[in-house]
C-alpha positions in Angstrom: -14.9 67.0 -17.8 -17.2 67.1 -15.3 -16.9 70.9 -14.1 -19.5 70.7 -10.8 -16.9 69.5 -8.5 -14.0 71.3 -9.9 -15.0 74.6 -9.3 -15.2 73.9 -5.4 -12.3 72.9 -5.3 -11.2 76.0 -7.8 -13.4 78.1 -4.9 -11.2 76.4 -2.0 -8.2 77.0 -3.7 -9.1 80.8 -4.0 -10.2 80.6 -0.3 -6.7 80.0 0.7 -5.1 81.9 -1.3 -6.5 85.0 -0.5 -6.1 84.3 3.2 -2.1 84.1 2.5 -2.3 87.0 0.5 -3.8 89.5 3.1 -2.4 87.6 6.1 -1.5 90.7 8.2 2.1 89.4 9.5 2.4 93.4 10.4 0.2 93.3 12.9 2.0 92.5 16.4 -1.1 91.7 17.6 -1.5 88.9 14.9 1.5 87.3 15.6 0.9 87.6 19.2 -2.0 85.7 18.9 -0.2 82.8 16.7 2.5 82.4 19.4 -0.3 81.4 21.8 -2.0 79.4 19.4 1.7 77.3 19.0 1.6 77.7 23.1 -1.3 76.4 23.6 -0.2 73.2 21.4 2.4 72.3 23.4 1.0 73.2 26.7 -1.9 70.1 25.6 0.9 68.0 24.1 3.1 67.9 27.5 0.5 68.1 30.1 -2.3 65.6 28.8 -1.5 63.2 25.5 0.1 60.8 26.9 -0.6 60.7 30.9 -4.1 61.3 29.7 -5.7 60.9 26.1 -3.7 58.0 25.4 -4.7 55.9 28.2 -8.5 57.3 27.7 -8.3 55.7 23.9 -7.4 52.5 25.6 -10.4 52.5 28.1 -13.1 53.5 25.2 -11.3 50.8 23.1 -12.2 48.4 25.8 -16.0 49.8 26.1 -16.0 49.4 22.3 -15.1 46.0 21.8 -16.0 44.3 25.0 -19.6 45.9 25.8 -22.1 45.2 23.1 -24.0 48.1 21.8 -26.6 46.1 20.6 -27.2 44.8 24.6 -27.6 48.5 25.5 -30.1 49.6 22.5 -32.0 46.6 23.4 -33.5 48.0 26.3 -34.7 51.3 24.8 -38.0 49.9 23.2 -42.0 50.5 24.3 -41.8 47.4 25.8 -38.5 47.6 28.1 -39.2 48.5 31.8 -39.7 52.7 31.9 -36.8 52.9 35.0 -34.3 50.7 32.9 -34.6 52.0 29.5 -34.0 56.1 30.7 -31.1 54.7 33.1 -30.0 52.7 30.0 -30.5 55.2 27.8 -28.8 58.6 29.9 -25.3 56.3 30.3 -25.3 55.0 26.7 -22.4 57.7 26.2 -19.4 55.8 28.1 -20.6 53.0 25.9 -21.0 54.7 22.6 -18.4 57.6 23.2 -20.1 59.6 19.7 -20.4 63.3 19.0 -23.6 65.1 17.8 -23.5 64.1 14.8 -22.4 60.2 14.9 -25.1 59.6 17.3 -28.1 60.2 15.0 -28.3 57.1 12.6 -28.2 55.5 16.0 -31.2 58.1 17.4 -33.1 57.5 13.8 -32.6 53.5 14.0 -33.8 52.4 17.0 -36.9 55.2 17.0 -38.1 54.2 13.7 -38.0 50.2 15.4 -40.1 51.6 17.7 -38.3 52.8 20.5 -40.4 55.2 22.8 -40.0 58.9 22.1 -39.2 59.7 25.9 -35.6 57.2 25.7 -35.0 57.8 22.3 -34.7 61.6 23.1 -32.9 60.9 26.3 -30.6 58.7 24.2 -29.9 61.3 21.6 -28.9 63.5 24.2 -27.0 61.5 26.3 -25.3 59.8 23.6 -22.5 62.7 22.9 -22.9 64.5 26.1 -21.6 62.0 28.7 -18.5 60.9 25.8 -15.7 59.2 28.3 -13.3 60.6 26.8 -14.8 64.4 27.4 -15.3 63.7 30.7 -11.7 62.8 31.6 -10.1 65.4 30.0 -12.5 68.0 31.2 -11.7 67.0 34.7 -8.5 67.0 34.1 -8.2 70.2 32.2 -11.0 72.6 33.5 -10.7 70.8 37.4 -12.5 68.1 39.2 -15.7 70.4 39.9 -16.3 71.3 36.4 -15.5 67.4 35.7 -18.2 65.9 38.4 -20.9 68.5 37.3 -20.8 68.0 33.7 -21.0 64.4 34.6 -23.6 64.7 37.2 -25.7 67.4 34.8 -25.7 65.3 31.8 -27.2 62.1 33.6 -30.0 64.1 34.8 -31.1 66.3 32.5 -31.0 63.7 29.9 -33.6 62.0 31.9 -35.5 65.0 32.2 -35.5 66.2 28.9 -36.6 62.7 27.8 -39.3 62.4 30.6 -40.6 65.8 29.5 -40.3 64.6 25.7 -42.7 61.3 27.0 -45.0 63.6 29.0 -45.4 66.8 26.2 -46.5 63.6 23.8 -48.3 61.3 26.1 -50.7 61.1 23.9 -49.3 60.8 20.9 -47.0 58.2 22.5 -49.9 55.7 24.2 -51.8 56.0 20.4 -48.5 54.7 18.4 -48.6 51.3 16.8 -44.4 51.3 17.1 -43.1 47.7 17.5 -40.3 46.2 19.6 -36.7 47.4 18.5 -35.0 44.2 17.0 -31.6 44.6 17.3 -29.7 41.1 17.8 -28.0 40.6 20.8 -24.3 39.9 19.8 -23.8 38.3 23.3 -20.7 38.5 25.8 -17.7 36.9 25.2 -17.0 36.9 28.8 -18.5 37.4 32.1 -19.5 40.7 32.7 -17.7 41.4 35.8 -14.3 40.3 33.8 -15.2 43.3 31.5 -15.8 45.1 34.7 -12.5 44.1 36.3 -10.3 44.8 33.4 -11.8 48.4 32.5 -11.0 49.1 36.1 -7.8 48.3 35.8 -7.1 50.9 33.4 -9.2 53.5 35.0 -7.3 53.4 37.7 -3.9 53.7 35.9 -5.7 57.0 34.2 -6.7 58.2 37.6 -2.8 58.0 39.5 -1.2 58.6 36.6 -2.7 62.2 36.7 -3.4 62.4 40.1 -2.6 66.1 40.8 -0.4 67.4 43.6 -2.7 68.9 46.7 -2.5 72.2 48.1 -1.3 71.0 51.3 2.3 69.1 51.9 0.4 66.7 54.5 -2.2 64.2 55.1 -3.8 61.5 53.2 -4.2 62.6 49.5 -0.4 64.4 49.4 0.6 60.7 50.8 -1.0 59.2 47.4 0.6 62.2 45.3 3.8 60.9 46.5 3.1 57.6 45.9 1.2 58.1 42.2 4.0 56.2 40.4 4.4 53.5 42.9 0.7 52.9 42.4 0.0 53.5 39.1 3.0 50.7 38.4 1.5 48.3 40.3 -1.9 48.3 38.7 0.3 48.0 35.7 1.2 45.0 37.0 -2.6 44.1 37.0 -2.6 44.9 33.8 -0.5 42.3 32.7 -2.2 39.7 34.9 -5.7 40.5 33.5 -4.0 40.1 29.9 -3.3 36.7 30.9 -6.1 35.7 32.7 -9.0 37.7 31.2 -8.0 38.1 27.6 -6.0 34.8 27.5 -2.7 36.0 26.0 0.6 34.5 25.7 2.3 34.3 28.9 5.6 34.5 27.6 4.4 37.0 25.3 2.7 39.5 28.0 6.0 39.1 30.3 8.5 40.2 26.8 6.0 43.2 26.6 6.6 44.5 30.4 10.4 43.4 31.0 11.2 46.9 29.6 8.7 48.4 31.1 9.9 47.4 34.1 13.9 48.1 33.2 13.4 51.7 32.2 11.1 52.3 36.1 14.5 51.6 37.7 16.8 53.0 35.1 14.9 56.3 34.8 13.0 56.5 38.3 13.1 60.3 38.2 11.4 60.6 34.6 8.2 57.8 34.9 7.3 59.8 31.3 9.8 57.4 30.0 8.3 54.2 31.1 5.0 55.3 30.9 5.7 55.9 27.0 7.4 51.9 26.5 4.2 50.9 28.9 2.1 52.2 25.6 4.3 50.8 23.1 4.4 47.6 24.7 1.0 47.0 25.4 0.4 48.1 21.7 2.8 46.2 19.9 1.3 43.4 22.1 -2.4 44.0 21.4 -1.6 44.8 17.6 0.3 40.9 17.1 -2.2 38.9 19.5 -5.5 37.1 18.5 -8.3 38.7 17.1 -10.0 40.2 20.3 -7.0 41.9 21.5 -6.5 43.2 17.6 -9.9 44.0 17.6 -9.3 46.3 21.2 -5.8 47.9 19.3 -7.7 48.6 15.8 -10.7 50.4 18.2 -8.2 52.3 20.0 -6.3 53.5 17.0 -9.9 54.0 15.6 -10.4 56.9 18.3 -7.1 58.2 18.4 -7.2 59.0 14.4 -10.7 60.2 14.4 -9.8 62.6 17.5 -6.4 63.8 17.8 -6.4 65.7 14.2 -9.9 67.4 15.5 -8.4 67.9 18.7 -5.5 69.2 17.3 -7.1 71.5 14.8 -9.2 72.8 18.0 -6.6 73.3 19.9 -4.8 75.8 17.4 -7.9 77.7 16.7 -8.8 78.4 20.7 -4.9 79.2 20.9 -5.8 81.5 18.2 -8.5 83.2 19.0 -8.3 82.4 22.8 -5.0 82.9 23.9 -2.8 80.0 26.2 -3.4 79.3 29.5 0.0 81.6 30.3 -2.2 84.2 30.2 -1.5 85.3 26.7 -4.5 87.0 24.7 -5.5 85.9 20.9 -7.1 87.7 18.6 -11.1 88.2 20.6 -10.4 90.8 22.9 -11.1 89.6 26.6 -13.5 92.5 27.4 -15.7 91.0 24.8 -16.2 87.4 26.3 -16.3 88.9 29.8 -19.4 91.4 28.7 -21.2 88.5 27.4 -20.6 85.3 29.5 -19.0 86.8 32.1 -20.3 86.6 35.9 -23.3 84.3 36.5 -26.4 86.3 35.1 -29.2 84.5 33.6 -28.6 86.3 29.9 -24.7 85.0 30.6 -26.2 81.4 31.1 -28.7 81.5 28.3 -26.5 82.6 25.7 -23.5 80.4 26.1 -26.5 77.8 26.0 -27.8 79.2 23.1 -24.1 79.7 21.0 -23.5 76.4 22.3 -26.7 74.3 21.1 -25.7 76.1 17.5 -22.2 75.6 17.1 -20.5 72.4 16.2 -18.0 70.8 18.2 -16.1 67.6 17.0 -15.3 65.1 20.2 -13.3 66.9 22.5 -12.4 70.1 21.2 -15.2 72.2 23.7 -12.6 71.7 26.2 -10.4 73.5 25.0 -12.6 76.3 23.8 -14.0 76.5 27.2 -10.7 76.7 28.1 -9.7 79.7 26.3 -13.0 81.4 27.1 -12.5 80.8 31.0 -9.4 82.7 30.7 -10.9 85.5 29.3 -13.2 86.2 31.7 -16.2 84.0 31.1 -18.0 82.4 34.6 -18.0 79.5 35.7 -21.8 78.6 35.2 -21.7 79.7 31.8 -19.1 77.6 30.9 -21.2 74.2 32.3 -24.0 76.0 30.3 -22.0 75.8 26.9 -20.2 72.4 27.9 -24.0 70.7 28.5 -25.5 72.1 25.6 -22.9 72.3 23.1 -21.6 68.6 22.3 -25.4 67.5 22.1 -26.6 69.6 19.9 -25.4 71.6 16.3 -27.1 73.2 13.8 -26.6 69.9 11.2 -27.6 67.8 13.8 -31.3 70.2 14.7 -31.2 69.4 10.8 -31.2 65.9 11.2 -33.4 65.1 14.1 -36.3 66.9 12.3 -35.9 64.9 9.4 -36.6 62.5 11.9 -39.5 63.6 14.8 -40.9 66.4 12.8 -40.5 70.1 13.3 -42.3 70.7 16.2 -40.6 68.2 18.3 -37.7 68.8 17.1 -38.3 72.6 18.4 -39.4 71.1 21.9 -36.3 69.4 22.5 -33.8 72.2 21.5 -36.0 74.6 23.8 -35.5 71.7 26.9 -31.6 71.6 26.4 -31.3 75.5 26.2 -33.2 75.8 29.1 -31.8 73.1 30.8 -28.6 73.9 30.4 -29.2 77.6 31.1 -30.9 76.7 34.7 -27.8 74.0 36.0 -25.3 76.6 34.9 -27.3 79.4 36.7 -27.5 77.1 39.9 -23.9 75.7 39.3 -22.5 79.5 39.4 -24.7 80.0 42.5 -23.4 77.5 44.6 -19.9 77.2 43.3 -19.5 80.9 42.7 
């Protein structure tokens, strides 16, 4: 027997074993902190699976299968036009919706092609920090101002960090013999405004279907609160129209998959949960039994939702854990801790939650969460930007990785431009959002 593997998993075994055994179940505070940990569980699973993730896997579905990759890498070589390749490059997350890992045989492909340092870095970057799916569920989560500037940061520090990469190596760069990237366009099966149309489709379904109620009881945006479900049903309807017309399904099929959709919004009008839930399974069942393009959308969706839900779920628990729910519950790190270290909006604040950030490794999705927690225990606001822009982008296998790839030095350069740019825009974001 071959006794190298076996005595990991001997080691693992051990491992668990003597966390059961000196579990301290005695400790009130421990099982304080596992109550919020189960809190914070279903707090995520009522408030945001469905009416949010779920219809989130269905629009990065859609950006998987119907935008080619290959068309966006394309444009990221020496010879692609400087203003198009870094405004290709810092959006190429909503396309490839990766984390900081997934994103680096990508990163080392298309720079060993010959792809110029300046976009390549800006498309490592950009890559896991503008994810779609991070960006609706941090809006949705951790509000609409944390949301926009996490957007709004990402774009434009991944253009500067990949313009400063160009300019630090100029001469390196304009001395390289790199040739063309050669990756082969795999071509549209549709116009691109189609594309366009559908994805907006479901965007806006995500959008009223977790439009928030406003602080006031009058004007234009409580008008569209009350009307959410009356909207967000009839771009359902649109739904089923661009099924027909853009992906060419069944008529009679498409109309079988929304009859009940339809029955259980007038038989349950006071719970749209309900129809929202036969809106998925009908669409899925749909998808899953159609022709291969709209099996190909299901099998991308279901793709994302098994590589993300377990991580987000195994997130979750831990920030419950540690953290504490957003019922103001504490977990096990005392509050006065995070508040003496991220709290407020001091430069040290911003650079270390830059700093922990750029080392730690979050899978897709689960800072949210985290950030979460730590808002609730007293960190500020600007830190928390700080650790949302510089944690997804970067970890400590990934630093690994990328100087494999560019050498040590640059490898240095670029971690030092994140930390610091991500220390400055959550500085200036606690400023003038304090």
């Amino acid at each position: 027997m071959d006794w190298k593997p076996e005595w990991k998993k001997g080691l693992w075994m051990l491992v668990v074993f003597l966390c059961a055994y000196f579990l301290p179940l005695d400790k009130t505070r421990f099982i304080q902190a596992i109550v919020e940990s189960l809190a914070l569980a279903r707090w995520y699973a009522r408030e945001h699976v469905i009416f949010c993730l779920v219809p989130a896997f269905f629009i990065a579905g859609v950006i998987s299968v119907f935008v080619s990759q290959a068309a966006v890498i394309r444009y990221l070589g020496p010879k692609a036009n400087k203003w198009i390749a870094y405004a290709v490059a810092s959006v190429s997350g909503s396309v490839l919706a990766v984390c900081s890992c997934t994103i680096l045989p990508l990163f080392s492909s298309i720079h060993k092609r010959g792809a110029g340092l300046g976009p390549a870095c800006t498309f490592l970057y950009a890559g896991p920090a503008i994810n779609i799916l991070a960006m609706v569920l941090t809006a949705r989560i951790l509000g609409p101002g944390l949301g926009i500037a996490r957007i709004a940061g990402a774009v434009v520090f991944s253009i500067v960090i990949g313009l400063s990469m160009h300019w630090i190596y100029r001469r390196e760069q304009n001395g390289a013999a790199g040739g063309p990237v050669q990756i082969p366009d795999s071509g549209e099966a549709r116009p691109l405004r189609q594309t366009a149309l559908h994805l907006f489709i479901l965007v806006a379904i995500l959008v009223f279907a977790n439009w928030g109620k406003p602080s006031g009881n009058t004007g234009f945006w409580h008008l569209v609160y009350t009307l959410k479900w009356r909207i967000t049903g009839l771009f359902g309807i649109f739904l089923a129209l661009s099924l027909v017309t853009v992906l060419k399904m069944r008529r009679m099929a498409v109309i079988a998959a929304v009859f009940p959709v339809i029955a259980a919004a007038f038989a349950f009008r006071d719970y749209p949960l309900i129809p929202f839930v036969a809106g998925i399974i009908g669409i899925s069942v749909l998808l899953s039994r159609s022709g291969h393009e709209a099996s190909e959308w299901m099998s991308s969706t279901w793709d994302f939702a098994k590589q993300i839900l377990p991580l987000l779920g195994a997130g979750v628990l831990i920030a419950g854990l540690l953290l504490g729910s957003p019922g103001g519950g504490t977990g096990l790190i005392p509050g006065r801790w995070i508040s003496s270290l991220v709290g407020g909006n001091t430069v040290f604040a911003n650079f270390f939650a830059s700093l922990a950030g750029a080392f730690m490794y979050f899978a897709t999705l689960t800072e949210v969460p985290i950030v979460q927690g730590l808002l609730a225990n007293g960190m500020g606001k600007g830190p928390a930007l700080a650790l949302l822009l510089a944690g997804p982008a970067l970890s400590l296998p990934n630093m690994l990785v990328i100087r494999s790839v560019i050498g040590t030095r640059k490898t240095l350069v670029f971690i030092s431009l994140v930390v610091f740019m991500a220390t400055l825009s959550g500085w200036i974001y606690g400023i003038v959002f304090a």
